[in-house]
C-alpha positions in Angstrom: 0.0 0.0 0.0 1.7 3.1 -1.0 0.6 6.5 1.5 1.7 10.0 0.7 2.0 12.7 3.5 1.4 15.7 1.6 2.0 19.6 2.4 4.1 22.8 1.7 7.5 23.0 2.5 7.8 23.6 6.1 5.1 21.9 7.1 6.4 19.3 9.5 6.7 16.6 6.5 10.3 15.2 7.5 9.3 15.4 11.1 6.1 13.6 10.4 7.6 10.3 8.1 10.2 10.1 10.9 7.5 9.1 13.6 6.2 7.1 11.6 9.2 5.3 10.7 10.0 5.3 15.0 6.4 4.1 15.2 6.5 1.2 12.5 9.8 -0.1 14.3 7.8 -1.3 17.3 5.0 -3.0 16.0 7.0 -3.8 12.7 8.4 -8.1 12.7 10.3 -7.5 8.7 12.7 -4.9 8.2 11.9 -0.8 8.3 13.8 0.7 5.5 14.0 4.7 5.4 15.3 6.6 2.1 16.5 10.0 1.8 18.8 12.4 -0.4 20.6 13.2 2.2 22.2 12.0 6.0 20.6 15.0 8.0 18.0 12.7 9.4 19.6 9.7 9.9 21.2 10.6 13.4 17.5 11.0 14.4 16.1 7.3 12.9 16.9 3.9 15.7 19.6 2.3 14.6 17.2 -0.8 13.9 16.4 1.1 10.9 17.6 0.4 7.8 19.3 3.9 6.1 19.8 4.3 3.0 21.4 7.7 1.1 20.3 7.9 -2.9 23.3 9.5 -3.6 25.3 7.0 -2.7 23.4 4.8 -5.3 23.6 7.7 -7.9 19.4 7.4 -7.8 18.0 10.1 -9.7 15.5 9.2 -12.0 11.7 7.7 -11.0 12.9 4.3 -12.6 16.4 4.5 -11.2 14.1 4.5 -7.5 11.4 2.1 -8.7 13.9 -0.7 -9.3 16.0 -0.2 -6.5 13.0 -0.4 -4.3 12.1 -3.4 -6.3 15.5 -5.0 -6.1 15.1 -4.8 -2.1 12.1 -6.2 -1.9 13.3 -9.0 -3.8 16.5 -9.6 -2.4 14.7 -9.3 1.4 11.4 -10.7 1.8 11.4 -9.4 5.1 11.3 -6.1 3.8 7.9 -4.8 5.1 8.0 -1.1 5.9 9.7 1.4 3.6 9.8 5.3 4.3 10.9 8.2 1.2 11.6 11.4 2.4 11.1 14.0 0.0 10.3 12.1 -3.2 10.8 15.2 -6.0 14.1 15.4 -4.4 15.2 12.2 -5.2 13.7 11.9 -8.4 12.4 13.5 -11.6 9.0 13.3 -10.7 6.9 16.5 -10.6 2.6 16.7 -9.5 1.6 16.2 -13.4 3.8 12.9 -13.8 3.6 11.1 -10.1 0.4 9.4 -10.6 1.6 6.7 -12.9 5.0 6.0 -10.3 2.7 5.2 -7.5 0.3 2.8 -9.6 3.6 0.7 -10.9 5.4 0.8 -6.8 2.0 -0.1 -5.3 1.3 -3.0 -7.7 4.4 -4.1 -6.7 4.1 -3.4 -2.9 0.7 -4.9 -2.6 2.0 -7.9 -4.4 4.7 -8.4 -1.5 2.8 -7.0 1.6 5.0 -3.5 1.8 3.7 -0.8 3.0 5.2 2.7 1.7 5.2 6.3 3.1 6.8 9.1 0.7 6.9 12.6 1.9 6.4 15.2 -1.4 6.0 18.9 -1.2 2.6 19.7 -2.6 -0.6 20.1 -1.5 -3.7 17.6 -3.5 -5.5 20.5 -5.7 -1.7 19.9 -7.8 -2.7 16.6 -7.6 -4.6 14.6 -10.4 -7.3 12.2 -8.7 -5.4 9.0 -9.5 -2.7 10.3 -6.9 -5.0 11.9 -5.1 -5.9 8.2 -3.7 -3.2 7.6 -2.5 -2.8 10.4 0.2 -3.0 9.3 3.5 -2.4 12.9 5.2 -1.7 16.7 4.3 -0.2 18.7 6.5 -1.2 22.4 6.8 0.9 23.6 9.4 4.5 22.0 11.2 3.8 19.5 13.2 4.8 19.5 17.3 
């Protein structure tokens, strides 16, 4: 099942994905993976948590993210929780050409019982209503 958290920048996004991530960790019995673009979170995630940096696996591209996520899942089937902060960061995606990323990831997730969360910086009017489905929250305001 793939689940955006949605909202302007500086809306308590990053904040947000990492509870959740903390909050998977304890109820989670496969592996909790959380990707970013970048380390800065990383010193705040359990070490339980499996980290991985895109840059570090030159990811750039919406296929160059769908088949590493894909490669993961197939090389752990215990993989059952994965976390992306700030998708448009990592990727080439933009509000017009997401909707057809999350159909191909969540036919794949659903397939192999994963759960995703992916933080992007938007709010759902940008949306179309085939992404639209897939928020699970939008976030108006940083979060305490």
């Amino acid at each position: 099942m793939i689940n955006l958290i949605i909202g302007k920048k500086g809306t308590g996004k990053t904040k947000r994905i990492i509870k959740l991530a903390q909050d998977a960790l304890l109820q989670a019995t496969g592996q909790v993976v959380f990707i970013d673009d970048d380390k800065r979170c990383m010193s705040e995630l359990n070490y339980k948590i499996r980290f991985i940096n895109t840059t570090e696996f030159a990811l750039s591209t919406a296929d160059d993210l769908y088949g590493f996520i894909a490669g993961m899942i197939a090389g752990n089937y215990d993989t059952q929780k994965v976390f992306i902060d700030g998708l448009y960061n990592i990727t080439d995606l933009t509000d017009a050409t997401i909707e057809g990323f999350l159909a191909k990831l969540d036919a794949i997730c659903a397939k192999n019982d994963v759960d995703v969360y992916i933080n992007v910086s938007t709010v759902s009017e940008n949306l179309s209503d085939g992404a639209k489905k897939y928020v699970f929250e939008e976030l108006t305001a940083p979060q305490e």
